[in-house]
TIVEXVO-674871 format. One record per residue (C-alpha): residue in three letters; chain; x, y, z. Coordinates in steps of 0.05 Angstrom, whole numbers. Layout:
BEGIN
ALA|A|X|Y|Z
...
This chain:
BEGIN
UNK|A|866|210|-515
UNK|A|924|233|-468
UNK|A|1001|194|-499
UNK|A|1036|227|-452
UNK|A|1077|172|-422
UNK|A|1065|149|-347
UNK|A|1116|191|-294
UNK|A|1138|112|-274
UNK|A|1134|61|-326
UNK|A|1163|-12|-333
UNK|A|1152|-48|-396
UNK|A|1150|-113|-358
UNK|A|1158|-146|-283
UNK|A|1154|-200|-243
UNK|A|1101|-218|-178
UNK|A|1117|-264|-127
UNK|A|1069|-288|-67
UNK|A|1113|-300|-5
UNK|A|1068|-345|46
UNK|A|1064|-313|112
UNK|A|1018|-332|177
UNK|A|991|-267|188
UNK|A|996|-232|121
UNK|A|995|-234|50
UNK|A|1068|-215|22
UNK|A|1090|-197|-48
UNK|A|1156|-186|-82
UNK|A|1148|-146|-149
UNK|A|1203|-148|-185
UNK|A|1233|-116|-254
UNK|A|1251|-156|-312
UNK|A|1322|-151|-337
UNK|A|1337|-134|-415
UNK|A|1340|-215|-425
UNK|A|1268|-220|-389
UNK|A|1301|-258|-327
UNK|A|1280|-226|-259
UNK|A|1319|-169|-237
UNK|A|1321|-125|-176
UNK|A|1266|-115|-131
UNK|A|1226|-59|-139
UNK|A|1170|-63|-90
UNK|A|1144|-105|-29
UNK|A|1070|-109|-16
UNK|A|1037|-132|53
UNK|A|965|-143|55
UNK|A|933|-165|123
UNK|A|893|-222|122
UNK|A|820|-222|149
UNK|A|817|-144|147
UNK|A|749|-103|153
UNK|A|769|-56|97
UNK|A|808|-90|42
UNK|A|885|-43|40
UNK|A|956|-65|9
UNK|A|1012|-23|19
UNK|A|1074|-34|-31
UNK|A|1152|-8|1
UNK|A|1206|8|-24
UNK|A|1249|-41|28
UNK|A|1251|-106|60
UNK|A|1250|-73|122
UNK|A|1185|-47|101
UNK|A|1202|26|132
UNK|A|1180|59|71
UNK|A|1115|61|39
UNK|A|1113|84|-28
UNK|A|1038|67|-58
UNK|A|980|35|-37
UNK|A|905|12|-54
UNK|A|851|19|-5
UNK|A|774|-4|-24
UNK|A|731|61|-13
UNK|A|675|10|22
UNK|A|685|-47|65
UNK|A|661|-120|46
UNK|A|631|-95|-20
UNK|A|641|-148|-78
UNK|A|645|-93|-126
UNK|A|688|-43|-86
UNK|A|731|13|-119
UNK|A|802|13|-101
UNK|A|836|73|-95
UNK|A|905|63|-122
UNK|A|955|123|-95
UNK|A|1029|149|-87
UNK|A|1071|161|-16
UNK|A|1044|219|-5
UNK|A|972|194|-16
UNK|A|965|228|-85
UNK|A|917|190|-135
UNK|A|948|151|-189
UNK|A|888|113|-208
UNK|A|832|66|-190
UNK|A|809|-5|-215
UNK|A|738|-48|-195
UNK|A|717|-113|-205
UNK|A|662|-120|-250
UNK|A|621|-166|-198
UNK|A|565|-187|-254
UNK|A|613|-207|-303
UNK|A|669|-241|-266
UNK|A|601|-294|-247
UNK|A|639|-330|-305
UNK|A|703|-292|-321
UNK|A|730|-250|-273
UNK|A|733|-177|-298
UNK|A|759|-113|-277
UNK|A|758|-33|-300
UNK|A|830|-4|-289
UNK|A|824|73|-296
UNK|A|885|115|-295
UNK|A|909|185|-326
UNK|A|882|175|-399
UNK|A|877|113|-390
UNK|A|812|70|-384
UNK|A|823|-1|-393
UNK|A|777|-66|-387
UNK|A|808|-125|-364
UNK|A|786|-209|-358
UNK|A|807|-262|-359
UNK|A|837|-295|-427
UNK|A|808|-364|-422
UNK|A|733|-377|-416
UNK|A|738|-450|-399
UNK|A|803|-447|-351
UNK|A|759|-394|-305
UNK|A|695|-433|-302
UNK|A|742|-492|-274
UNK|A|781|-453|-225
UNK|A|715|-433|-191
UNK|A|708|-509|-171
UNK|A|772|-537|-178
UNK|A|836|-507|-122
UNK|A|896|-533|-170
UNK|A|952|-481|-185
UNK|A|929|-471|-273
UNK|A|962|-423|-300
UNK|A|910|-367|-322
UNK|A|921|-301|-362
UNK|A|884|-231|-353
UNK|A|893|-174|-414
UNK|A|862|-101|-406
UNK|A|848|-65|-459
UNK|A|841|9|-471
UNK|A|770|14|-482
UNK|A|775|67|-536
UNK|A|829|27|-584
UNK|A|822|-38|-563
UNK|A|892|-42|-558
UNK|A|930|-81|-500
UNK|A|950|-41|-441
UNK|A|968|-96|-382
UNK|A|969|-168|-378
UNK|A|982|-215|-333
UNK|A|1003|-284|-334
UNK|A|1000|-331|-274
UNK|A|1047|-385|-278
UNK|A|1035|-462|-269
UNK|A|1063|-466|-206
UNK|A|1049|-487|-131
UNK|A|1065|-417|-110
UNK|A|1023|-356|-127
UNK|A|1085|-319|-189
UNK|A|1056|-269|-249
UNK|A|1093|-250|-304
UNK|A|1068|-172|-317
UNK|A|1070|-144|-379
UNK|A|1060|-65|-397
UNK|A|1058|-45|-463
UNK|A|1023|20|-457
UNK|A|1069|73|-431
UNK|A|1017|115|-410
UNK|A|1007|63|-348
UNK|A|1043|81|-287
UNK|A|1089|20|-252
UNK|A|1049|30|-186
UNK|A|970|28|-222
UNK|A|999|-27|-259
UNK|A|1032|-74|-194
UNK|A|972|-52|-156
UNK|A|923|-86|-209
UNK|A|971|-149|-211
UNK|A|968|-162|-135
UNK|A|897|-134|-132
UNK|A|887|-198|-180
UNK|A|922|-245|-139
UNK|A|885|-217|-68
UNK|A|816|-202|-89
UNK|A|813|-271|-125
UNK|A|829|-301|-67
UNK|A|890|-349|-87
C-alpha cells in the first residue's frame, strides 16, 4: 500500500448546494481549526439535463478558472465511471456507482493513487425511505479502504432544506479534488 500523502489534502470541508435555474452550483468550502466554515476553496457548476454527466470545480466566483473536473466516460449509463482530473486534465482518480447495490443502499468505488475505497451509505433504513419519501433526512456515506477497512472519506448531509455536507478526510493519501468530486458526485448523481 502506497502512504505517501495526497499532493492536496484537507482533513475536513464543507459542501454547499446553491439553487440555480439553469445549473447545479456548489460552494466547497474548508473548515477552520475550530471546525466552523472557512474560506472557499472551490466552486462547482454542473449543467442540468446534460447528455454526458460533467462538473467542473473553479477556483473563483467568477468562474474564469477551472481547476478539476469529473466527466462520466459513457453517457446515460447508471453505472458510469467518472473520471475525476486536475486543470490540466491530468488524472487524479475515478469513482462509480455500484448500480446493483445502491438498489437498497447507494454505493460507490472511489479509486485514487493507492487508494481503493468502498463507499455506502451508513444507514440501511434512512436509504430505503429516502427512495419514497422527498424530505431533507440527514444521511451519512463512509468509504473505506478496501484493504484495511479503515475510514478514508465520509460524508454527512445535514438536516436541512438546502442540499449542505460536512466532508471529512482522514486518510491523507486522498487528494482534496478526488475527495470534493465524490462529495458533489453524491449530491448530483443522487439526484437531490
Amino acid at each position: 500500500m502506497n502512504d505517501t500523502p495526497a499532493p492536496q489534502h484537507l482533513d475536513q470541508f464543507f459542501v454547499k448546494q446553491r439553487i440555480t435555474m439553469l445549473v447545479n452550483r456548489y460552494e466547497i468550502r474548508e473548515a477552520n481549526a475550530d471546525g466552523t466554515e472557512g474560506r472557499v476553496v472551490a466552486i462547482a457548476q454542473q449543467k442540468r439535463m446534460a447528455f454526458k454527466e460533467q462538473v467542473t470545480f473553479y477556483a473563483d466566483e467568477a468562474r474564469t478558472q477551472p481547476v478539476f473536473s469529473f466527466t462520466a466516460r459513457q453517457a446515460m449509463d447508471l453505472a458510469a465511471v467518472y473520471d475525476v482530473v486536475d486543470g490540466a486534465g491530468q488524472p487524479l482518480g475515478t469513482f462509480q456507482k455500484d448500480f446493483a447495490a445502491s438498489l437498497l443502499r447507494s454505493s460507490f468505488h472511489l479509486a485514487g493513487p493507492g487508494l481503493d475505497a468502498y463507499g455506502q451509505e451508513r444507514n440501511s433504513l434512512i436509504a430505503i425511505i429516502r427512495r419514497f419519501v422527498d424530505l431533507p433526512f440527514s444521511f451519512h456515506f463512509d468509504f473505506t479502504d478496501k484493504q484495511s477497512g479503515a475510514v478514508v472519506l465520509s460524508s454527512e448531509r445535514q438536516f436541512s432544506l438546502r442540499d449542505r455536507y460536512t466532508v471529512t478526510v482522514p486518510d491523507p493519501r486522498l487528494d482534496f479534488r478526488l475527495a470534493a468530486a465524490m462529495a458533489v458526485g453524491l449530491d448530483a448523481l443522487l439526484q437531490r
